[in-house]
N, C-alpha and C positions, 0 to 999 in steps of 0.2 A: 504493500500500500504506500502511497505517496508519502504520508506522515513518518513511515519509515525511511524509506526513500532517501528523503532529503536530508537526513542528520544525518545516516551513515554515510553518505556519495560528501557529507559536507565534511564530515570526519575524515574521510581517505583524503581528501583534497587539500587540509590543516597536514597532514602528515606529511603528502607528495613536499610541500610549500615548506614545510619544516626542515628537509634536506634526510628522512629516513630515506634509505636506500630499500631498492625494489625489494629484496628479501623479506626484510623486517615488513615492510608494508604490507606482503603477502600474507607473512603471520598472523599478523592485526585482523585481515582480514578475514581468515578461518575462526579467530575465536568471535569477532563479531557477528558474524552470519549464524554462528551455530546459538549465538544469546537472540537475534531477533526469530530463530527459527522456533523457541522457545516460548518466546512472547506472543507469538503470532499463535500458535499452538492454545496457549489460555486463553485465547479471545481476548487479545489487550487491544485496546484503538490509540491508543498514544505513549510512549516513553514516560509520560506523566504520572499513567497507570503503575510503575513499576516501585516496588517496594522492596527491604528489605530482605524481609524473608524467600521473595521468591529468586533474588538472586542467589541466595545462601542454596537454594532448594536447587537451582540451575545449574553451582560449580558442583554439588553433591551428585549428580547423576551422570556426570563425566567419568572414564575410565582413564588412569595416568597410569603410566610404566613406572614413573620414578614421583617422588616428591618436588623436581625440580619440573617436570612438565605440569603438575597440577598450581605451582608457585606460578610460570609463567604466564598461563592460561588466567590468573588471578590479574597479574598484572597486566597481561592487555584491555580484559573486562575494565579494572579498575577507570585505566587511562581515560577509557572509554564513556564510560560514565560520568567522568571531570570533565571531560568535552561539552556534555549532554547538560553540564552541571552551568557551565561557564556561558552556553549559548541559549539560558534559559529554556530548553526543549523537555526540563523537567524541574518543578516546584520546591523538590523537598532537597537542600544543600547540601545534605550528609551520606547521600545512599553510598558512595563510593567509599565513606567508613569503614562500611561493612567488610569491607575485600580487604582487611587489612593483613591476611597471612603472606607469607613469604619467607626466604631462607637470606642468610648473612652472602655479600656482595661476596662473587670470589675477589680474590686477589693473588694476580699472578707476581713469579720472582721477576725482577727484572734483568734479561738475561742480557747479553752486551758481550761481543767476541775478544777472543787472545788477542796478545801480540802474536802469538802464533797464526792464529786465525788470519788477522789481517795481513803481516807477513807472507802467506799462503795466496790470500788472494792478487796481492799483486807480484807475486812470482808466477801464476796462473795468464795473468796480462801479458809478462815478458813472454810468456814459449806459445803463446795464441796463434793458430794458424788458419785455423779453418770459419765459416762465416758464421757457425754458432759460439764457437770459441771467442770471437772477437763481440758479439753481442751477448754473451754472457758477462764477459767481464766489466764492458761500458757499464751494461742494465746495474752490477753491483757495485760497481765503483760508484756510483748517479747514487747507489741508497747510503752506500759509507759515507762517502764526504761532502754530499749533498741533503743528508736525511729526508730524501722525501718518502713517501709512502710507495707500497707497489702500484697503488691507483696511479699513482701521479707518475710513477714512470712508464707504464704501457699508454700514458695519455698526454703523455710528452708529444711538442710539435715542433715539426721542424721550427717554427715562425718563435717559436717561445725563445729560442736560442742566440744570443743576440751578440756573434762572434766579435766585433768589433766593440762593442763595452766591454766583452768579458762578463756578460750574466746570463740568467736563464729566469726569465719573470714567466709565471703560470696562475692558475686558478688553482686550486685546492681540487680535488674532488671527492674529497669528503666534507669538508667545510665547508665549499665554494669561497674561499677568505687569496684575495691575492697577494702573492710575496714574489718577491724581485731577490736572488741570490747572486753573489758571487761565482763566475765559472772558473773554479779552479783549474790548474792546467794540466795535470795528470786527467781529471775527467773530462774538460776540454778535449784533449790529448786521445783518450780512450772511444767519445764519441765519434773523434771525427775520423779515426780508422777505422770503425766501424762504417762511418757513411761509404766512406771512399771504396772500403775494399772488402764490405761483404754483405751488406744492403743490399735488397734487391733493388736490381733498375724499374720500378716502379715509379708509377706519379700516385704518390699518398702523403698525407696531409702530419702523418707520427711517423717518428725517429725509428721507433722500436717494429720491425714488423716479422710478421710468419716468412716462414724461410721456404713453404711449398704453395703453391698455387690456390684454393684461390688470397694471394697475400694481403693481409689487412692486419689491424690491430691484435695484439698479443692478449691473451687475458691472464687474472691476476697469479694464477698459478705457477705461470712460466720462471715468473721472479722467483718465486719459490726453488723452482726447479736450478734456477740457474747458481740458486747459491748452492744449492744442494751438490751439484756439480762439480763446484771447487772446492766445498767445505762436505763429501760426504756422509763423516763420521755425524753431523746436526739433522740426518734424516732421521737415525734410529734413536736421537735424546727426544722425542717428541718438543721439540720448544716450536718458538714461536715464529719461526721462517724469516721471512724476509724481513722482518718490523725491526728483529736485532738490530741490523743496521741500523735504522733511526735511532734505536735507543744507543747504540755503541757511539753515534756519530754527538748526543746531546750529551752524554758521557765525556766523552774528548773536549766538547768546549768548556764544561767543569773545569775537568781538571787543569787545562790553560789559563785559570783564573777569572776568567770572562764574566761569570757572574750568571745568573739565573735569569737576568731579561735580555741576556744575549741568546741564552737557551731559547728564549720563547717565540723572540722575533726570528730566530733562523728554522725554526720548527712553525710557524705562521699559528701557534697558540694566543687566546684570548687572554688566559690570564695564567697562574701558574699551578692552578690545581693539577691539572695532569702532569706538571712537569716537574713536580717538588720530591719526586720519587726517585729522580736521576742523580740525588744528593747522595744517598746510598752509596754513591759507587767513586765517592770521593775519599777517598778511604787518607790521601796526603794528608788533608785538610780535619778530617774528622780525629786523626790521633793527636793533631796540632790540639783539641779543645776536649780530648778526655781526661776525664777525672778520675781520682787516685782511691780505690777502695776506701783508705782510711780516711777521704773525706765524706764517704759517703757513709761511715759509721760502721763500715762494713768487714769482720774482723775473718782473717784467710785460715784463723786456728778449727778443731773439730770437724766431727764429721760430717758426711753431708747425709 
């Protein structure tokens, strides 16, 4: 019915606008449809109609594998409902109370490569011979000393590349937030022997392309792959692919002294909540301001 209609179609369109990626959208969308299929089932005629108890009664009749699918399915319902809540489509301010279950955020380590590691990958650049070789190593050197994300390197363009300043200005595309960088000359260097001499001779608008017909855009897995490549031993520790880079590369400008709003502006961050974790890994600076057992009252005698 129309009255449904329009707040759910007005909901996915608040989310498109909000910069959720297609995935997560499609998410939202299965536990939404499965809550109006519900509603529409008790003979509701408006969102207005809905109460308390019968969302309690709607997450209750669902089947979950794990506690973390019945968590999730909570928190799309919830979101959902603050939508319905915020765009007056229903009366009562509190129903999205109800949905208050949910599990503790994970939190992953921050993992961030060797000097060996990095060592490795540019001994990997020097013996490159062949046309994946030589865009593997670009594609990784672009997330080292560039920290962009894999989006942003399979969506790199040529036009973004600005040889003659020496930068590389893009769009974000996960933020949509634009930042202008420095093009380093080793990755200068690594791009443009890729273009030269193992690109295909195509007319396409990205740096990075398929290496077999029909040639177009690379997707996010390849960066994956490519570290995997030259760092194999990080395929079988399950970490976190290709992101290492970024954290190894906000890592590095740590420990240079640079400070924490140099991390943010070269990472194209709003503020420093996501980036106040990369502290962690300053390990120079952190023994410079630890404290001494005994001032902390803390005596090393007895057992433990």
């Amino acid at each position: 019915p129309e009255w449904c209609k329009s707040a759910v179609n007005g909901y996915f369109s608040w989310l498109i606008r909000s910069f959720h990626e297609h995935n997560t959208v499609r998410s939202y969308k299965y536990s939404v449809f499965k809550l109006c299929d519900y509603i529409l089932a008790k003979g509701i005629n408006s969102f207005d109609e809905l109460t308390i108890n019968m969302l309690k009664e709607f997450l209750r009749l669902g089947t979950y594998a794990t506690f973390r699918g019945y968590s999730t399915k909570v928190a799309n319902i919830r979101r959902f409902i603050v939508f319905l809540e915020d765009n007056n489509f229903v009366t009562l301010k509190n129903l999205h109370l109800a949905l208050n279950a949910g599990i503790a955020k994970e939190v992953k380590i921050v993992d961030i490569l060797s000097d060996i590691e990095i060592e490795a990958i540019y001994k990997y650049k020097e013996i490159s011979k062949t046309p994946l070789e030589f865009r593997n190593s670009a594609m990784v050197l672009t997330g080292l000393r560039m920290g962009l994300r894999s989006s942003d390197v399979i969506n790199l363009k040529l036009t973004d590349i600005h040889w003659k300043e020496n930068i590389i200005s893009l769009v974000q595309t996960k933020t949509r937030t634009a930042i202008t960088l420095p093009l380093l000359a080793d990755v200068g260097n690594a791009i443009y022997a890729y273009i030269k001499y193992a690109r295909p001779k195509v007319y396409n608008e990205f740096v990075f392309l398929k290496h077999k017909a029909p040639y177009g855009k690379l997707s996010n897995k390849i960066c994956n792959n490519a570290l995997y490549t030259i760092l194999p031993e990080r395929r079988s520790l399950n970490r976190i692919g290709f992101h290492s880079l970024r954290r190894t590369f906000a890592t590095s400008i740590l420990r240079r002294n640079a400070g924490i709003e140099a991390v943010i502006d070269s990472l194209g961050h709003q503020d420093n909540t996501t980036v106040i974790k990369y502290l962690s890994f300053d390990e120079e600076r952190m023994t410079r301001c630890s404290l001494s057992l005994s001032e902390c009252n803390i005596s090393l005698g007895g057992d433990l």
